[in-house]
N, C-alpha and C positions, 0 to 999 in steps of 0.2 A: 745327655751328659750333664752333670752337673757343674754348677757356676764355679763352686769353687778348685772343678780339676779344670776346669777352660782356662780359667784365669791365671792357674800355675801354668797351664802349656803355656799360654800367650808371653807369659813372663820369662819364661825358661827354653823357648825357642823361639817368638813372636810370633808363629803361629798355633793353631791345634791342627793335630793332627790325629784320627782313628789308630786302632791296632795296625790295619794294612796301610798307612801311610797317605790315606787320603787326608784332604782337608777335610773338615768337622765344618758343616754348611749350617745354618736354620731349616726350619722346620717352615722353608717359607718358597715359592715360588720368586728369585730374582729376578730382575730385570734383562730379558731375553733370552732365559730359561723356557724349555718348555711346560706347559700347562699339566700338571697329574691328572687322571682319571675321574679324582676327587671335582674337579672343578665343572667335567660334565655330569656328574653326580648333583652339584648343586645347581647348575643350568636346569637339571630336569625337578628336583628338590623348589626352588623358587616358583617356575611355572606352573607348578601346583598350593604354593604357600598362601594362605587368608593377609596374613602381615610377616613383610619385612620391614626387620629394625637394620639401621646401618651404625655402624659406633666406630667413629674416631678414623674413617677416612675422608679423602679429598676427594674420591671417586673420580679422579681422575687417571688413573691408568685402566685402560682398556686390555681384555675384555672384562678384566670381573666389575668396573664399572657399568657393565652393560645391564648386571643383576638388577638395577634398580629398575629401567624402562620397560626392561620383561616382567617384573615385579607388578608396577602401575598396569601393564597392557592386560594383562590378564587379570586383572580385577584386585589385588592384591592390598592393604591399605600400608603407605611406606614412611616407615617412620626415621627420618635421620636427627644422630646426635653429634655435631661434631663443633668443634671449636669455632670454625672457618665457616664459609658461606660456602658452598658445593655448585657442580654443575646442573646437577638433581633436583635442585632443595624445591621449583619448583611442581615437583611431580609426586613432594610430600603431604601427607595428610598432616603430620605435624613435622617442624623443626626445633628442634631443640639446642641450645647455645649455652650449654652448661659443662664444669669439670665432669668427666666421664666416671671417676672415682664415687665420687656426691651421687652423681646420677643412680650409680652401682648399689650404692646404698640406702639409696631410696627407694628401688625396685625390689630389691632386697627385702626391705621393712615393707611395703605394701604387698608382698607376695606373702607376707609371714614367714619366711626363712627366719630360722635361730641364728645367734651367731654372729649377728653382723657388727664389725669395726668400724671404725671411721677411722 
């Protein structure tokens, strides 16, 4: 959906609601939701990955926290970028304590992508 019909539902019912009258969720796993398919997808995705990067979580909620230790065990090199100090950071090859945006933009430009804003 797009932001600006959410934002008229929200405004004009307080909530969104789909055609069938469901709530209109994210596109995200909540908090004691079960886990999509997608998540054993990257379980097996990771245990095979050369480098994980992590961007802009705590890594603390379990299990997709768990991605980083399976990440490190299997040889993996793990790179976190987050604000905060993590429970992971260290089982990182590097940490990084930078705005995620700047970051974005500078991987960006050293990858030579066209295009890039600041």
């Amino acid at each position: 959906y797009e932001l600006e019909w959410m934002a008229e539902r929200v405004r004009e019912e307080g909530v969104a609601r789909c055609g069938c009258g469901a709530l209109v969720k994210p596109d995200v796993v909540l908090f004691g939701e079960q886990l999509t398919p997608d998540f054993e997808r990257a379980w097996e995705e990771v245990s095979r990955c050369d480098l994980l990067w992590v961007l802009g979580s705590s890594l603390q909620v379990w299990p997709p926290a768990e991605l980083v230790p399976l990440a490190a065990r299997t040889g993996a090199a793990v790179v976190i970028a987050n604000r905060d100090p993590t429970p992971y950071d260290d089982l990182a090859a590097l940490v990084i304590r930078e705005d995620l945006a700047a970051l974005a933009v500078a991987v960006a430009r050293e990858l030579g992508l066209e295009e890039v804003e600041e």
